[in-house]
PDB file of N, CA, C and O in Angstrom, chain B, residues numbered from 101:
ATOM      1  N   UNK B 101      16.185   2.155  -2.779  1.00  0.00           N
ATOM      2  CA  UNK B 101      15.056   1.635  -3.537  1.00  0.00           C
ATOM      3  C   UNK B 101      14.944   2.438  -4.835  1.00  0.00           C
ATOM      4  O   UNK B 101      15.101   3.651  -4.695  1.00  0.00           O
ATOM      5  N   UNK B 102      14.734   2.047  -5.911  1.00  0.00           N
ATOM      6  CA  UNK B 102      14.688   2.549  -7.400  1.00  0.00           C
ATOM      7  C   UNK B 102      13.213   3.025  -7.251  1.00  0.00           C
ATOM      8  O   UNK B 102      12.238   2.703  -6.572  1.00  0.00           O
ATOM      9  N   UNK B 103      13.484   3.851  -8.110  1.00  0.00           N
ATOM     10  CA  UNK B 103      11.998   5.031  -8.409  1.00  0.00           C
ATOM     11  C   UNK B 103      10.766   3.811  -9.337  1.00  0.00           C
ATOM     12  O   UNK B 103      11.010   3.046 -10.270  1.00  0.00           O
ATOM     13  N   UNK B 104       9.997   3.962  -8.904  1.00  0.00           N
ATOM     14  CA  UNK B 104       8.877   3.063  -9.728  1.00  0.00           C
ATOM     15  C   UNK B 104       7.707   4.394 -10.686  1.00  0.00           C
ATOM     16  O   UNK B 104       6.831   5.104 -10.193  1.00  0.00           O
ATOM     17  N   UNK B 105       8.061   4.323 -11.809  1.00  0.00           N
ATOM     18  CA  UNK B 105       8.029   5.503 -12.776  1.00  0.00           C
ATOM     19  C   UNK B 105       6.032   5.671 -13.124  1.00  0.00           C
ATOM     20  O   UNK B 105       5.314   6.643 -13.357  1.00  0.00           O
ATOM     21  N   UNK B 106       5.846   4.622 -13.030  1.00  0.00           N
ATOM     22  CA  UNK B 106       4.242   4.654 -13.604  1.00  0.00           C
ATOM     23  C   UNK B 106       3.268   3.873 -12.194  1.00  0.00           C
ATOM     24  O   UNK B 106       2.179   3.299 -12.189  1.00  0.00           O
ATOM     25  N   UNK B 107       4.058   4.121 -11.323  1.00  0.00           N
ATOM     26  CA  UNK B 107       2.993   4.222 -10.131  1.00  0.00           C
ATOM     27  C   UNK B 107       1.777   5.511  -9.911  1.00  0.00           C
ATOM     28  O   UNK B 107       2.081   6.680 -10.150  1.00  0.00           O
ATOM     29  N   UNK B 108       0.481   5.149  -9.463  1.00  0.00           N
ATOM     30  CA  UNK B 108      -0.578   6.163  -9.507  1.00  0.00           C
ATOM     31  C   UNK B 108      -0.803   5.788  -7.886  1.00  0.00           C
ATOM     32  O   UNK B 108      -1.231   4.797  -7.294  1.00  0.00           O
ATOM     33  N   UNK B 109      -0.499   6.566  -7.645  1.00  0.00           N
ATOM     34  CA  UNK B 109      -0.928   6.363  -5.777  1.00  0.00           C
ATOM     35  C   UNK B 109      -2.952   7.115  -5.339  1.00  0.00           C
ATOM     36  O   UNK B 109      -3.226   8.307  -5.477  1.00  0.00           O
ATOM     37  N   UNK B 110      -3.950   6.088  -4.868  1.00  0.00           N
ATOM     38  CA  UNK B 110      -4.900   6.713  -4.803  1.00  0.00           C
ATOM     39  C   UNK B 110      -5.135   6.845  -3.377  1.00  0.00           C
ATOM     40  O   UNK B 110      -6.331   7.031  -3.150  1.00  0.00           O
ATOM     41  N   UNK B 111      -4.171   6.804  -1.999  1.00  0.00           N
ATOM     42  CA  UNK B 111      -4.206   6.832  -1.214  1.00  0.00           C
ATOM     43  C   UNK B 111      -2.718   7.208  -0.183  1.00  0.00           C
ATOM     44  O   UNK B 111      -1.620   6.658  -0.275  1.00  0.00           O
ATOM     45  N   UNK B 112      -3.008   7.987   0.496  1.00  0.00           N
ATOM     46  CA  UNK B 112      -1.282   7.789   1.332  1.00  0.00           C
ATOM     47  C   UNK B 112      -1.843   7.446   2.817  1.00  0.00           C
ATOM     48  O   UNK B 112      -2.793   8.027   3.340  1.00  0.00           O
ATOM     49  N   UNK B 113      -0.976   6.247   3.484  1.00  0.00           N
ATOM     50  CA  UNK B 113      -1.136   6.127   4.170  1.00  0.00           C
ATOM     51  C   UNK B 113      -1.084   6.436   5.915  1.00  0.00           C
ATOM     52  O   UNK B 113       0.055   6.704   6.297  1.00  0.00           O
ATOM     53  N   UNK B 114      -2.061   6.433   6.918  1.00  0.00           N
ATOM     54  CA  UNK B 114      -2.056   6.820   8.132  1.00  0.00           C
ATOM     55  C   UNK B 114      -1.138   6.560   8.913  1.00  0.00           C
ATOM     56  O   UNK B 114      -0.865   5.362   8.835  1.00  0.00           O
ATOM     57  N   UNK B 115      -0.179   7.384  10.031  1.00  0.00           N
ATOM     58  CA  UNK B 115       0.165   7.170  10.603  1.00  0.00           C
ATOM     59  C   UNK B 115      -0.026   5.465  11.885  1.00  0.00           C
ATOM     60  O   UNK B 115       0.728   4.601  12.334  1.00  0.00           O
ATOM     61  N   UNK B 116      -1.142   5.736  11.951  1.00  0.00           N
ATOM     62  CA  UNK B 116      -1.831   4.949  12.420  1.00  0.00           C
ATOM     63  C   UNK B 116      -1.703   3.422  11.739  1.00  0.00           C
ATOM     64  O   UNK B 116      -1.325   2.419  12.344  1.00  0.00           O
ATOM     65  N   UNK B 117      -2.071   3.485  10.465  1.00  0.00           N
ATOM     66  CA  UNK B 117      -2.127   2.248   9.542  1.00  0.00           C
ATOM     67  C   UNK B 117      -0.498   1.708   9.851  1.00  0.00           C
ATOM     68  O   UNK B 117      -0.282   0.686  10.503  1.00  0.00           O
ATOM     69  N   UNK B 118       0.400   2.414   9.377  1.00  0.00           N
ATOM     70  CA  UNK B 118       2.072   2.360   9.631  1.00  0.00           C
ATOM     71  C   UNK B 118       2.494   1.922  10.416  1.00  0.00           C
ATOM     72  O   UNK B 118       3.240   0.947  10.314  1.00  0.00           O
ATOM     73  N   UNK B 119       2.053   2.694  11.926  1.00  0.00           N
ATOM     74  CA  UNK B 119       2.271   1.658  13.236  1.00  0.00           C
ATOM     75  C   UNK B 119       1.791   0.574  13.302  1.00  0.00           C
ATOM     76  O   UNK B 119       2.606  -0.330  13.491  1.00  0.00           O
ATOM     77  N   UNK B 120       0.584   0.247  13.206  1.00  0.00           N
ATOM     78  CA  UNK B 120      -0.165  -1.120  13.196  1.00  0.00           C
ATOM     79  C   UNK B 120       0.239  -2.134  12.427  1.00  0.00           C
ATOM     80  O   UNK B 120       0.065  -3.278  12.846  1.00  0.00           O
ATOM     81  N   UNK B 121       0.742  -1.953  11.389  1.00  0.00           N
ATOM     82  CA  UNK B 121       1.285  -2.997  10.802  1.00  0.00           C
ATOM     83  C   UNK B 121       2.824  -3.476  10.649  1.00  0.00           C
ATOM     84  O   UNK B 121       3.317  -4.483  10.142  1.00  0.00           O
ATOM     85  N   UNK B 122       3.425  -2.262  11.339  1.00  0.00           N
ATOM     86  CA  UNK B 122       4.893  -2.337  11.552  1.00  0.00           C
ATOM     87  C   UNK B 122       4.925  -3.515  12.313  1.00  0.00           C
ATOM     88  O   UNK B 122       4.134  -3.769  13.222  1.00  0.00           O
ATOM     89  N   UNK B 123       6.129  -4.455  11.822  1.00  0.00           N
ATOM     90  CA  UNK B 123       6.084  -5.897  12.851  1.00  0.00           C
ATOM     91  C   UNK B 123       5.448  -7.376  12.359  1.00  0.00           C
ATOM     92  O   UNK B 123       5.747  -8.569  12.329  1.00  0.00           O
ATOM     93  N   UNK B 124       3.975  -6.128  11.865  1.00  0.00           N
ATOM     94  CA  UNK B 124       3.621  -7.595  11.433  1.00  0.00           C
ATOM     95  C   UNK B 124       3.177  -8.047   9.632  1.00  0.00           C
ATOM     96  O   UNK B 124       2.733  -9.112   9.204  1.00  0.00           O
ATOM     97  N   UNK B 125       3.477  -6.903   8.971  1.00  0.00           N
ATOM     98  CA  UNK B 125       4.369  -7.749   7.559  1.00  0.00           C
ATOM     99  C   UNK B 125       5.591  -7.142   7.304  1.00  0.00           C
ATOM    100  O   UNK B 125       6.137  -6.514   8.211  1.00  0.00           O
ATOM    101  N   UNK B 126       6.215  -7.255   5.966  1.00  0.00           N
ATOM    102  CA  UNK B 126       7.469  -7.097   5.911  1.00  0.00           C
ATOM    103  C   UNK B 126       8.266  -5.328   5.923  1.00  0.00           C
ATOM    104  O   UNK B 126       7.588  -4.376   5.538  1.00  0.00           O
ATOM    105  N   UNK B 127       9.539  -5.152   6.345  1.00  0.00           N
ATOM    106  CA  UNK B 127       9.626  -3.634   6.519  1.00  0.00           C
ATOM    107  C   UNK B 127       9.544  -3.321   5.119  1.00  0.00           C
ATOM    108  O   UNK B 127       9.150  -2.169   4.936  1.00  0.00           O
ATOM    109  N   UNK B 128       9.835  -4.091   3.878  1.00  0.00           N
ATOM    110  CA  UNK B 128       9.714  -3.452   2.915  1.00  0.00           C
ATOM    111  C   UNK B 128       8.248  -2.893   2.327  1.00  0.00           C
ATOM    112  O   UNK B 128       8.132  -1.765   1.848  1.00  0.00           O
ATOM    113  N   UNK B 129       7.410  -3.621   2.411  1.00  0.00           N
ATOM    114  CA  UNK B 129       5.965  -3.181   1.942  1.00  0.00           C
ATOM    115  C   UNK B 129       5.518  -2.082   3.108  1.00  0.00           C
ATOM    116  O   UNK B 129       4.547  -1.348   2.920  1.00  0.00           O
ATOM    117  N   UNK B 130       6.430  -2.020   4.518  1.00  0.00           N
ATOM    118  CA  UNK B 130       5.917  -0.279   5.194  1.00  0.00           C
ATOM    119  C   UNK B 130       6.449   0.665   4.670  1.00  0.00           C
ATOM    120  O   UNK B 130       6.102   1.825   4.892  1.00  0.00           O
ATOM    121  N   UNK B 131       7.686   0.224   3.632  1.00  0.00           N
ATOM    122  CA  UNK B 131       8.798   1.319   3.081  1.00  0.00           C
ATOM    123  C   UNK B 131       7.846   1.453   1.886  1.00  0.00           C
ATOM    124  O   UNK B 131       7.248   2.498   1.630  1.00  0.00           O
ATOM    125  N   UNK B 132       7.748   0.343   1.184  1.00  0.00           N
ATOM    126  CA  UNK B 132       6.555   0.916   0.143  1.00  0.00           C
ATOM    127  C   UNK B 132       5.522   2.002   0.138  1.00  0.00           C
ATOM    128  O   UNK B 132       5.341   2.803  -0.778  1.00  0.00           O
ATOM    129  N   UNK B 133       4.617   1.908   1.703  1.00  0.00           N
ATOM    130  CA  UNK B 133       3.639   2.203   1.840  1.00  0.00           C
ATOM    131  C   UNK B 133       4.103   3.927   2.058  1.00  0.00           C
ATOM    132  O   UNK B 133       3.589   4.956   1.622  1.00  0.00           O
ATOM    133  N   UNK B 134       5.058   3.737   2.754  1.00  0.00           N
ATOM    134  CA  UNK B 134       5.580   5.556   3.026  1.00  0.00           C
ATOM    135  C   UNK B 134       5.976   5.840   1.914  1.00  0.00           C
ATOM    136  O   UNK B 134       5.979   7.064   1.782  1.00  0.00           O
ATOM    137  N   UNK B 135       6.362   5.249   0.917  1.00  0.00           N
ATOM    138  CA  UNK B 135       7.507   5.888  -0.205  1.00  0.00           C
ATOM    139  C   UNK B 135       6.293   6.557  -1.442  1.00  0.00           C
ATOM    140  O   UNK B 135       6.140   7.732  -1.777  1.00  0.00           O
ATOM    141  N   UNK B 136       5.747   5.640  -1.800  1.00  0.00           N
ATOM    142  CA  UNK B 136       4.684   5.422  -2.895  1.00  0.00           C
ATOM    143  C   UNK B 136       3.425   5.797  -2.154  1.00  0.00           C
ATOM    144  O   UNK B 136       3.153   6.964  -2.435  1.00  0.00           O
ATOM    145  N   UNK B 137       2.425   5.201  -1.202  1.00  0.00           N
ATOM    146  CA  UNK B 137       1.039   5.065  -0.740  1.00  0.00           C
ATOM    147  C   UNK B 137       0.617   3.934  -0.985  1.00  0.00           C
ATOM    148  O   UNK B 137       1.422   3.010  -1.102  1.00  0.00           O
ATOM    149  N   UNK B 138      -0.906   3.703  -1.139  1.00  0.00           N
ATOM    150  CA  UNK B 138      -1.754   2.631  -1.544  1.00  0.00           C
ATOM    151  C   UNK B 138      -2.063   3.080  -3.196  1.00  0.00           C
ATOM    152  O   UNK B 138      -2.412   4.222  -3.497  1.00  0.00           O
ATOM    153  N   UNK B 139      -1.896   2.124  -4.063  1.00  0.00           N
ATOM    154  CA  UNK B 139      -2.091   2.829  -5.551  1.00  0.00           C
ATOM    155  C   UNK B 139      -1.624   1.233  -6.324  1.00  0.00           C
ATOM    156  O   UNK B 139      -1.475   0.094  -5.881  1.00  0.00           O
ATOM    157  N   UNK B 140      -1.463   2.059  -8.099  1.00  0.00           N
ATOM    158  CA  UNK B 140      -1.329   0.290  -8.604  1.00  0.00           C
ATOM    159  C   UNK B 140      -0.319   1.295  -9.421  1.00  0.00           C
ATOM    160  O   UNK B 140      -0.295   2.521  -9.528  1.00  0.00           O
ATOM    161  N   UNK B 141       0.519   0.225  -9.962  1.00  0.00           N
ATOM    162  CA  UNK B 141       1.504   0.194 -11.291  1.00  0.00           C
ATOM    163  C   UNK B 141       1.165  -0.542 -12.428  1.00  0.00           C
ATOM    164  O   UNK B 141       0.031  -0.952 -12.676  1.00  0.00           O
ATOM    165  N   UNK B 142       2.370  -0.741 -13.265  1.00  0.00           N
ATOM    166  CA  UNK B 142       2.251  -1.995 -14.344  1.00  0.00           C
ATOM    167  C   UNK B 142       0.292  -1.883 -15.107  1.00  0.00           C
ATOM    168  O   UNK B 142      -0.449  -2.862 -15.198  1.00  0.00           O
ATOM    169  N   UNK B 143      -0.002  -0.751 -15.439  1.00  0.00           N
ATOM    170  CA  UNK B 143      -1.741  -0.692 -15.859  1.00  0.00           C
ATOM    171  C   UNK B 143      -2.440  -1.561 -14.949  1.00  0.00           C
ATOM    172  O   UNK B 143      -3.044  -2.550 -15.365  1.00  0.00           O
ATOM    173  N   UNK B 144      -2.390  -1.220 -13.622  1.00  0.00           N
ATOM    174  CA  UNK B 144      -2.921  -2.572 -12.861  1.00  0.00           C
ATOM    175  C   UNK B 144      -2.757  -3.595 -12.595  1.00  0.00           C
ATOM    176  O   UNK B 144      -3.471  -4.311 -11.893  1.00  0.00           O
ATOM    177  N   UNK B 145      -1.733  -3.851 -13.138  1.00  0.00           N
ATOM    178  CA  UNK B 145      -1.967  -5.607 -13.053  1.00  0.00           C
ATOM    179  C   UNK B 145      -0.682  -5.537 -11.510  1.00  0.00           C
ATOM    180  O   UNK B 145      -0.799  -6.598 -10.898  1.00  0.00           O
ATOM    181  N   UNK B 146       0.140  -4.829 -10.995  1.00  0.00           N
ATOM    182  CA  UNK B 146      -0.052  -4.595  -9.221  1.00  0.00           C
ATOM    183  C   UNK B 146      -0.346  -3.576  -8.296  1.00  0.00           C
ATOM    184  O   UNK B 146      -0.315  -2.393  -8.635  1.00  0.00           O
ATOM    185  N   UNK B 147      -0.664  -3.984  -7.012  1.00  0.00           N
ATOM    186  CA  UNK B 147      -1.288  -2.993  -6.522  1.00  0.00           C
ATOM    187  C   UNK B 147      -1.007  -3.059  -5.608  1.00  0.00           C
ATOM    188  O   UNK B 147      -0.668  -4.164  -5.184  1.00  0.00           O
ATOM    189  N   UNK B 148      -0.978  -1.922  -4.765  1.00  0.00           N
ATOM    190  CA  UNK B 148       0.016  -2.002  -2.769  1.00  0.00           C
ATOM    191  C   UNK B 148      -1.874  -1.092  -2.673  1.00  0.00           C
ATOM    192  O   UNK B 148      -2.461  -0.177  -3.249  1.00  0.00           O
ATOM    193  N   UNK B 149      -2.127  -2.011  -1.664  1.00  0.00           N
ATOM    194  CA  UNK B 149      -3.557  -2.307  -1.037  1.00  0.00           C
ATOM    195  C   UNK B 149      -3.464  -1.302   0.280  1.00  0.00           C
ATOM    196  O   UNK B 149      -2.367  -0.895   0.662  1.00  0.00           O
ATOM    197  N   UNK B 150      -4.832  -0.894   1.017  1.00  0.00           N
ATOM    198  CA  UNK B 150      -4.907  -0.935   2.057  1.00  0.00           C
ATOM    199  C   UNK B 150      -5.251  -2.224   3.030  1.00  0.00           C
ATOM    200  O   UNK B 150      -6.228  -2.933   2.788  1.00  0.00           O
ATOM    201  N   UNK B 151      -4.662  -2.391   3.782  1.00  0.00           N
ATOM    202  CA  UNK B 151      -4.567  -3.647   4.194  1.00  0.00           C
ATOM    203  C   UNK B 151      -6.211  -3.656   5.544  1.00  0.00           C
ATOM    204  O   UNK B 151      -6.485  -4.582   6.309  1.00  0.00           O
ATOM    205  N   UNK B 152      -6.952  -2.372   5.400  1.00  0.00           N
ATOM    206  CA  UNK B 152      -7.879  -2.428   6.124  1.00  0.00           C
ATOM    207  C   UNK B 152      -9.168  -2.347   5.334  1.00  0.00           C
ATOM    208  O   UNK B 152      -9.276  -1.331   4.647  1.00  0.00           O
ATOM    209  N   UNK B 153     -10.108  -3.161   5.297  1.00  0.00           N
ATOM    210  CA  UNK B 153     -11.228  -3.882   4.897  1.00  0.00           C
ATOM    211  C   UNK B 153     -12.328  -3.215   5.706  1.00  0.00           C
ATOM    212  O   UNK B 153     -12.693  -3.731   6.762  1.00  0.00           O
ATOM    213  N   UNK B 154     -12.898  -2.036   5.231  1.00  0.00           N
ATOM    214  CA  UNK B 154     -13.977  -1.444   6.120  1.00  0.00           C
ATOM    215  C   UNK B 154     -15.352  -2.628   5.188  1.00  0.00           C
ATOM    216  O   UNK B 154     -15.992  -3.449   5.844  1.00  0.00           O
ATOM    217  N   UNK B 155     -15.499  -2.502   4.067  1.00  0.00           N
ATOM    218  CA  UNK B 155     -16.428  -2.927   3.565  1.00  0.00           C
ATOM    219  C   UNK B 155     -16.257  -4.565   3.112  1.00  0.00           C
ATOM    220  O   UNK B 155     -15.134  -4.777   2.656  1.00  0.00           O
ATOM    221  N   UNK B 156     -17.124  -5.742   3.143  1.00  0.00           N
ATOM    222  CA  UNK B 156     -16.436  -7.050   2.823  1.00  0.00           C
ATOM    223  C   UNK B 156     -17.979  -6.844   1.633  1.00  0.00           C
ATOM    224  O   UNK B 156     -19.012  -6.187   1.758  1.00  0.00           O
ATOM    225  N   UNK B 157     -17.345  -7.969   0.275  1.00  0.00           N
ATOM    226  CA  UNK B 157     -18.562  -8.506  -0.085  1.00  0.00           C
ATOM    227  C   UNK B 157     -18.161 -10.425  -0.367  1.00  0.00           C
ATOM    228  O   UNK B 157     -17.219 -11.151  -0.686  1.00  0.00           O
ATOM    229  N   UNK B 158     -19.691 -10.499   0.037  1.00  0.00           N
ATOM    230  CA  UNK B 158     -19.779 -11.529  -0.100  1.00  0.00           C
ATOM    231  C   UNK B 158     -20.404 -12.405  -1.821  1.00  0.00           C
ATOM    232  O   UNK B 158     -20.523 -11.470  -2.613  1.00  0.00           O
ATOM    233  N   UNK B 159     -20.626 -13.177  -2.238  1.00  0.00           N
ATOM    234  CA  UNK B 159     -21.234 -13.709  -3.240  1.00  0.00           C
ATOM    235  C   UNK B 159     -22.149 -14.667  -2.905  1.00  0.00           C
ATOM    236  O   UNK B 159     -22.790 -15.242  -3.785  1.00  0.00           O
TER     237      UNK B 159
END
């Protein structure tokens, strides 16, 4: 995997999170998640998420 140069990681992710989602999306976005964390690139415009939603809002 090539180095992604202007990634800002604001999170690394749990063991826990890693297992749980191993299986059920792709191995590359768990390779993401170990390599990089949860954070954005590109000035934001992408972002590798935590995929767990403690807080929802509604409108």
């Amino acid at each position: 995997m090539e180095k992604i140069s202007d990634f800002i990681c604001f999170e690394k992710p749990s063991q826990e999170i890693v297992e749980k989602y191993t299986g059920k999306v792709p191995e590359q976005i768990i390779d993401l998640w170990k390599q990089y964390g949860f954070g954005s690139m590109l000035n934001g415009y992408l972002r590798l998420i935590k995929p767990i939603v403690e807080l929802l809002y509604y409108r």
